[in-house]
C-alpha positions as CSV (number, residue, x, y, z in Angstrom):
1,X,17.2,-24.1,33.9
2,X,15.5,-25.5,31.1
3,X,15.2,-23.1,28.1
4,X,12.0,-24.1,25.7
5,X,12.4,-24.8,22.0
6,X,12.1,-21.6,19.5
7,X,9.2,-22.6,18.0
8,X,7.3,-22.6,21.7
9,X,8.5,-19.3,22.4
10,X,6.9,-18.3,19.3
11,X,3.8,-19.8,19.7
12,X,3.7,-18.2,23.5
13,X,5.0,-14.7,22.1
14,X,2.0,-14.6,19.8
15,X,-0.5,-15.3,22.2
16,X,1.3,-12.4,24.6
17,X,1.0,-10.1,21.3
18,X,4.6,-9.0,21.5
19,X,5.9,-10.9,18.5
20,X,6.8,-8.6,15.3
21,X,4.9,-8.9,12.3
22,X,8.2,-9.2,10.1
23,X,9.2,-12.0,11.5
24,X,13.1,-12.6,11.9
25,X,15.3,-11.4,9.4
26,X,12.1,-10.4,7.6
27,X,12.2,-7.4,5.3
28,X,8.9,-5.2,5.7
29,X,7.8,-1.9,4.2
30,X,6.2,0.3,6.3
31,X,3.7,3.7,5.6
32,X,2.2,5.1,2.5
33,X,4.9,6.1,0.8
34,X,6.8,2.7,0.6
35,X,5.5,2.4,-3.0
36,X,5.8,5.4,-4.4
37,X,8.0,6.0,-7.8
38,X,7.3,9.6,-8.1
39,X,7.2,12.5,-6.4
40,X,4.5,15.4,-6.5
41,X,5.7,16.8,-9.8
42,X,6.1,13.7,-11.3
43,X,9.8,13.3,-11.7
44,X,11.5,10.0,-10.4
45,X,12.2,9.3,-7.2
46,X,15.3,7.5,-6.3
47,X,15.5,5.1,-4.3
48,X,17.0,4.4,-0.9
49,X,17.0,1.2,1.1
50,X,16.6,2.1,5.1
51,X,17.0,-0.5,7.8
52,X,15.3,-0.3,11.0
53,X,13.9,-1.9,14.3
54,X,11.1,-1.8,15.8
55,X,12.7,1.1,18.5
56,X,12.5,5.0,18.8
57,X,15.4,5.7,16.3
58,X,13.2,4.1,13.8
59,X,10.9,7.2,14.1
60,X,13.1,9.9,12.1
61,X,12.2,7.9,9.0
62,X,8.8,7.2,9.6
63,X,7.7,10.0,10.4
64,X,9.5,11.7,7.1
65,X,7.4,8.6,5.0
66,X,4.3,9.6,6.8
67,X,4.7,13.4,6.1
68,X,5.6,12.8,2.9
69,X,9.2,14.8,3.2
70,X,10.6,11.7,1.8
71,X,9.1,12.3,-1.6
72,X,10.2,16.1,-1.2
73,X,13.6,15.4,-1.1
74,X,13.1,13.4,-4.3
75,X,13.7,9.9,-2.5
76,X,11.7,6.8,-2.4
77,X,11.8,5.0,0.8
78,X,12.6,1.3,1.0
79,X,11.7,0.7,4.4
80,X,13.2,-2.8,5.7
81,X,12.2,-4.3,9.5
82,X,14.5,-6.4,11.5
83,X,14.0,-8.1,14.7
84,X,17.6,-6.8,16.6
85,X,20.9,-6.1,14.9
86,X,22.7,-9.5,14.2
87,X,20.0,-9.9,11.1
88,X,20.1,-6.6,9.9
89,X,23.6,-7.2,9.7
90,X,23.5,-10.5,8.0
91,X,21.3,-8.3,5.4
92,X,24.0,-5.9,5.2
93,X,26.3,-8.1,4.3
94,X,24.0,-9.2,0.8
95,X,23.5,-5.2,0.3
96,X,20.1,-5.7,0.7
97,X,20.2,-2.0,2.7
98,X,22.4,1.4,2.3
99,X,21.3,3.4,5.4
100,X,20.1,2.8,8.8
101,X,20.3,2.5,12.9
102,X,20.7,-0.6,15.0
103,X,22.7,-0.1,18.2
104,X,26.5,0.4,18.7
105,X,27.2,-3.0,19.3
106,X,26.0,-4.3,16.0
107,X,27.3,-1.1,14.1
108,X,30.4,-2.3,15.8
109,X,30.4,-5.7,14.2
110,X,29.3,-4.1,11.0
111,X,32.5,-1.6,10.9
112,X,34.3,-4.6,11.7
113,X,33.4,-7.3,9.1
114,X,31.6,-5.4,6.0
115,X,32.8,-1.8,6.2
116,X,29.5,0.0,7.5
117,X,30.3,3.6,8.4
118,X,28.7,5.6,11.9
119,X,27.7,8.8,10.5
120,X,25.2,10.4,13.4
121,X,23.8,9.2,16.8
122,X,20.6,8.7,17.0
123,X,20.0,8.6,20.2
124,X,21.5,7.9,23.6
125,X,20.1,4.9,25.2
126,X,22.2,3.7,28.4
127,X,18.9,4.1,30.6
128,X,16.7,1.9,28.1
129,X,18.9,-0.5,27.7
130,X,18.8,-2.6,31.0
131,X,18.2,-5.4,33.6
132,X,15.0,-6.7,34.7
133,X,13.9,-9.3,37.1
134,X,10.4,-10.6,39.0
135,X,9.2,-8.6,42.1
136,X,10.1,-11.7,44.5
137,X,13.4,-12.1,43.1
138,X,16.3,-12.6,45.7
139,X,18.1,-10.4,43.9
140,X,16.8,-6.9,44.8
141,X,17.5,-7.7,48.9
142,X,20.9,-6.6,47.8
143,X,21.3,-2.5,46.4
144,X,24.6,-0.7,46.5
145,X,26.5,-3.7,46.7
146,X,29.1,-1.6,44.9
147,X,29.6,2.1,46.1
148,X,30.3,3.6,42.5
149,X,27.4,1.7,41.3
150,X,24.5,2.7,44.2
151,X,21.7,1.9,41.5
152,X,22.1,-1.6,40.7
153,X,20.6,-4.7,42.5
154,X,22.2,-7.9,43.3
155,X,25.3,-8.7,44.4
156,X,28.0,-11.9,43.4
157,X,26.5,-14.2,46.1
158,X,22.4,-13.2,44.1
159,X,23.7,-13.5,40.9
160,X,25.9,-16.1,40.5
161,X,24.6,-18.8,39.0
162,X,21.8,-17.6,37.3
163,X,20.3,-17.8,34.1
164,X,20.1,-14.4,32.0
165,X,18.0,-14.1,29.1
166,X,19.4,-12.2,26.5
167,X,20.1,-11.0,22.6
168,X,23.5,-11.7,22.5
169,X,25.7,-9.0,20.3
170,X,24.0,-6.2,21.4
171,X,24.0,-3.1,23.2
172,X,21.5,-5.0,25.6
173,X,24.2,-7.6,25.9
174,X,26.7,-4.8,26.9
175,X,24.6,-3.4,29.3
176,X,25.0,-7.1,31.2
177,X,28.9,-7.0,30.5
178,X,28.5,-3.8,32.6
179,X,26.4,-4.7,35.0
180,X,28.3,-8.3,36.3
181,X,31.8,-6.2,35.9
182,X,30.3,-4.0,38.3
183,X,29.1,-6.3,40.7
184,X,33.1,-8.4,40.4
185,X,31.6,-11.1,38.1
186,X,31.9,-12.0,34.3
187,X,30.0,-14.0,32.2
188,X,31.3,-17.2,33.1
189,X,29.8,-17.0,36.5
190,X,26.0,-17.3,34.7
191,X,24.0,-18.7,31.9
192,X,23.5,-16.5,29.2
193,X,20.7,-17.8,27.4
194,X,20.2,-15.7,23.3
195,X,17.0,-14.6,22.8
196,X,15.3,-12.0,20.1
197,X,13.8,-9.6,22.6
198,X,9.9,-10.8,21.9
199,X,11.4,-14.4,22.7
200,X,13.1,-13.2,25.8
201,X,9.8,-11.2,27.4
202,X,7.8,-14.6,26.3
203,X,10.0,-17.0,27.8
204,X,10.5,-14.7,31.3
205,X,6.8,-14.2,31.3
206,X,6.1,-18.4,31.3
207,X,8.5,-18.5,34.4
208,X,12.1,-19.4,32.2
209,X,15.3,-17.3,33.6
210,X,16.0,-15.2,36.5
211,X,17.0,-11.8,34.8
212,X,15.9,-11.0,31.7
213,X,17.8,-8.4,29.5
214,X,15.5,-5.9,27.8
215,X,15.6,-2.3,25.5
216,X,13.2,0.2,24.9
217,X,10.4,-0.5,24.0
218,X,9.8,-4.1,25.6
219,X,11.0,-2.7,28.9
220,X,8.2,-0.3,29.2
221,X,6.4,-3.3,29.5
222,X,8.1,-4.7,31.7
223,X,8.0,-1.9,33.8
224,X,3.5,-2.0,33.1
225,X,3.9,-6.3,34.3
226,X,5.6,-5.1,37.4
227,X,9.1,-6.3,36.7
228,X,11.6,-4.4,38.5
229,X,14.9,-2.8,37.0
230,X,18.0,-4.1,38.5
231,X,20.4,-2.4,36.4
232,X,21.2,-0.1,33.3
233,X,23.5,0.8,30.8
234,X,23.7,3.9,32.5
235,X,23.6,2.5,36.3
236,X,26.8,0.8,35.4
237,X,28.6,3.4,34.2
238,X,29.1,2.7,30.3
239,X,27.4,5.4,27.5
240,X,25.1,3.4,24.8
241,X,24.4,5.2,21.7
242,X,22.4,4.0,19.1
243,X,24.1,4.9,15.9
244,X,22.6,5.5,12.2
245,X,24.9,4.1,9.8
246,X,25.9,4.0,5.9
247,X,26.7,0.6,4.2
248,X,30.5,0.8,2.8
249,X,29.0,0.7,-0.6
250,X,26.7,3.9,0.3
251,X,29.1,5.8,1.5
252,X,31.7,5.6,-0.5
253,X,29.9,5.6,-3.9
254,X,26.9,7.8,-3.7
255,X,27.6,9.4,-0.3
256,X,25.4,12.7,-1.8
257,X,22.3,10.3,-1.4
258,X,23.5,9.3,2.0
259,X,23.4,13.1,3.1
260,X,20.0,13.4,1.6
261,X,18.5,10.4,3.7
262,X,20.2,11.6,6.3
263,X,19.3,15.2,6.2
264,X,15.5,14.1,6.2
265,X,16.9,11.8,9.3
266,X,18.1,15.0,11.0
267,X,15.0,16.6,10.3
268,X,12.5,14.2,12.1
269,X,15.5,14.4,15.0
270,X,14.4,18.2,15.2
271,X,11.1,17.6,15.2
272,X,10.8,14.7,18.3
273,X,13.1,17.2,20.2
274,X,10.8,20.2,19.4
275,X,7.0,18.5,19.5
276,X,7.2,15.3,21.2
277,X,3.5,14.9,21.8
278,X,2.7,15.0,18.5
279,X,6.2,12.8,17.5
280,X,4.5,10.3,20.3
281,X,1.5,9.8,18.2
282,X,3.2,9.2,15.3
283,X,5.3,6.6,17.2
284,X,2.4,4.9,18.4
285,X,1.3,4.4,15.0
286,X,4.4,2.7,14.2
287,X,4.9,0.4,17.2
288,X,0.8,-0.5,16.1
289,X,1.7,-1.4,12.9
290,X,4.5,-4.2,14.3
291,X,2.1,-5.7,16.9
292,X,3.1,-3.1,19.7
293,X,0.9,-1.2,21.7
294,X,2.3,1.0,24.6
295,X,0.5,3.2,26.7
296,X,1.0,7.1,26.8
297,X,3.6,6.9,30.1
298,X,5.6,4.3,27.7
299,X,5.6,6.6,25.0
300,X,6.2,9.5,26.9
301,X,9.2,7.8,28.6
302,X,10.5,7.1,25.4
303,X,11.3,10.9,24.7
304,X,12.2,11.3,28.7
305,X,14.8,8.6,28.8
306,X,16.5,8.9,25.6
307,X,18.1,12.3,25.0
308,X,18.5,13.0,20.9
309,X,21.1,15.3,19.3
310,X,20.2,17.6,16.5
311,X,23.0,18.5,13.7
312,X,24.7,20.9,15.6
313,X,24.9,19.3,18.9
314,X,25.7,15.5,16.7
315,X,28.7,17.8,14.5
316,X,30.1,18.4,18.6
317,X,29.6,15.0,19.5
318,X,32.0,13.9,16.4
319,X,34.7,16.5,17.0
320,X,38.1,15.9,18.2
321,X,39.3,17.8,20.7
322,X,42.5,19.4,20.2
323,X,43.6,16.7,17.7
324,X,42.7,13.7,19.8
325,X,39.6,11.5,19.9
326,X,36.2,12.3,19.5
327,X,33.2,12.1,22.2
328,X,31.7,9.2,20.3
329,X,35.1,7.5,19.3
330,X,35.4,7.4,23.0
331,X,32.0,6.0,23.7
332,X,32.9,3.1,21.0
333,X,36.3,2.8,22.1
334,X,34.3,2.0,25.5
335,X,32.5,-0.3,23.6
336,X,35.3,-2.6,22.0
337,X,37.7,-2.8,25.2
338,X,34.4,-5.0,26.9
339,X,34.0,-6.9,23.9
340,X,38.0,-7.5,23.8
341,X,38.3,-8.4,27.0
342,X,34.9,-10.8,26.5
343,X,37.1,-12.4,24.1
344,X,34.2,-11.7,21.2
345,X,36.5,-9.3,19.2
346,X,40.7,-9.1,18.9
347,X,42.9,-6.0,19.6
348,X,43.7,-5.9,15.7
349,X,39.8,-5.8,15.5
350,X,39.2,-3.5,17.9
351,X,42.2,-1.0,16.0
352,X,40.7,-1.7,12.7
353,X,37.6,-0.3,13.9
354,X,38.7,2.9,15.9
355,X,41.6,3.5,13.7
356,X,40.2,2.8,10.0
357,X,38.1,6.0,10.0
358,X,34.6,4.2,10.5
359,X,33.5,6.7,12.6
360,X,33.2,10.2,10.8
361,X,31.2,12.9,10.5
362,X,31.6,13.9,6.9
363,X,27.7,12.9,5.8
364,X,26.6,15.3,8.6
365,X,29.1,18.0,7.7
366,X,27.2,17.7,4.2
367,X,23.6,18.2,6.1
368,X,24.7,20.9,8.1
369,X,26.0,22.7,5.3
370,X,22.8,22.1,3.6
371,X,20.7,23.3,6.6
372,X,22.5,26.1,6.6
373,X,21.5,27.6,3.0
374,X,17.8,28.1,4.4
């Protein structure tokens, strides 16, 4: 099928309203604080450069701007706004950030090829990141194709074939490696089609692709459009955690300014897990100010489908157990044995990343012990 030229699908994703302000690869800072260069006293701020999308982990930092704990702590926010991970990476690799989340597939990469370091979760996102296709698809006649996977539609005869609209290098794209493994296919046996996610919702919504491949919060739409959910991260049996992460730089020069972004990170983590009606007004605000609106079941879905970790339950998630490997080094190493066997990373790759000490929990060590002075 046909795909139309990018600058159609931008033109049709502005008229839809789903295309970000930023722009791709654009840099964007975002709430009242952005500008400040001192705090309440009047002593200088310092400042740190935070990367984000427009998803839920973006919140934590937001919501410390817009409360003003930012300026507290002595920091000045430089809040950055990228479309997906592959261009927040390519501004990682200009240090043109020090702190920030994106999904594990992109943290992945990052680890990989410029040294980033996974220092916390934040958040756990195999639900949201998923599989969507139109209500008279042929695909949903077939459920439970698989026994160990009773949640997904389709089956190899449905899907073969078809043309899957997707952001490649993702945790989105994952999801699909998950989803056609289940079902006895690979990606040879469709068209993937790259897309940044306002593209992809554009392009399904003018009739282009069969499946389209979708994360929180375009799928909430989705679901409001009538779409239907074939298939999830979490349908098909793989954990996707979106990961906050330190540039190499960061964390191995100033990792005591790491700690204190991250501590204020930790601290807006707390707060979404102990008021999220309130932290779901303060997310609608931020989704409004990147050309987003969702309505309150979106929002509250958002804090439904996407379990958060505080400090104490994050400093569990990093431990090893009895000298092995960690809960999340297990999740990643999950991660890079698809990608390996996709042929998009090499064993020595996949090694360098599990092995080199990229995923640690020393900056959240440094928070705890800091939350625990109060």
């Amino acid at each position: 099928m046909k795909i139309p030229k990018v600058g159609v699908l931008v033109i049709t994703a502005l008229v839809l309203g789903f295309i970000m302000v930023a722009g791709c690869g654009g840099n964007k800072s975002s709430g009242s604080n952005a500008s400040s260069t001192s705090g309440n006293s009047g002593t200088q701020l310092e400042t740190i450069a935070v990367s984000h999308q427009p998803c839920l982990h973006a919140l934590p930092t937001y919501m410390a701007m817009q409360k003003g704990w930012d300026k507290e702590a002595g920091l000045k926010i430089d809040f950055q706004f990228y479309p997906s991970g592959p261009p927040q990476n390519e501004a990682l690799a200009s240090n043109k950030w020090e702190v920030g989340a994106e999904g594990a597939v992109p943290a992945m990469l990052a680890a990989i090829r410029y040294g980033a370091y996974i220092i916390a979760i934040s958040n756990d996102e195999s639900e949201t990141n998923d599989l969507w296709v139109r209500p008279d698809s042929p695909i949903l006649k077939v459920k439970g194709y698989n026994p160990k996977y009773p949640e997904i539609y389709g089956s190899p005869d449905t899907l073969k074939g078809k043309t899957i609209l997707l952001t490649t290098a993702s945790t989105g794209h994952y999801a699909v490696i998950a989803t056609l493994r289940a079902l006895g296919l690979d990606e040879k046996d469709v068209k993937l089609v790259h897309m940044e996610q306002s593209q992809a919702m554009a392009a399904f919504e003018a009739g282009q692709g069969d499946v389209v491949q979708l994360w929180a919060p375009y799928d909430y739409i989705a679901q409001s459009k009538g779409w239907v959910k074939i298939s999830s991260g979490l349908r098909a049996g793989v954990k996707i955690p979106g990961v906050v992460l330190a540039s190499k730089k960061a964390f191995e020069e100033n990792p005591e300014k790491v700690a204190k972004w991250l501590k204020l990170y930790m601290k807006g983590i707390q707060e979404m897990k102990s008021n999220p009606t309130e932290s779901a007004k303060i997310l609608d605000a931020y989704y409004k100010e990147h050309g987003l609106t969702l309505d309150q079941k979106a929002l509250s879905q958002e804090f439904t489908l996407r379990p958060l970790f505080n400090t104490k339950e994050q400093l569990a998630l990093f431990s090893k157990k009895d000298g092995g490997t960690s809960e999340v080094e297990n999740w990643m190493a999950g991660l890079a044995d698809f990608f390996v066997a996709q042929g998009r990373i090499t064993e020595a790759e996949k090694d360098k990343f599990l092995k080199g000490g990229y995923i640690t929990d020393k900056i959240l060590k440094l928070v705890a012990n800091e939350e625990n002075k109060k």
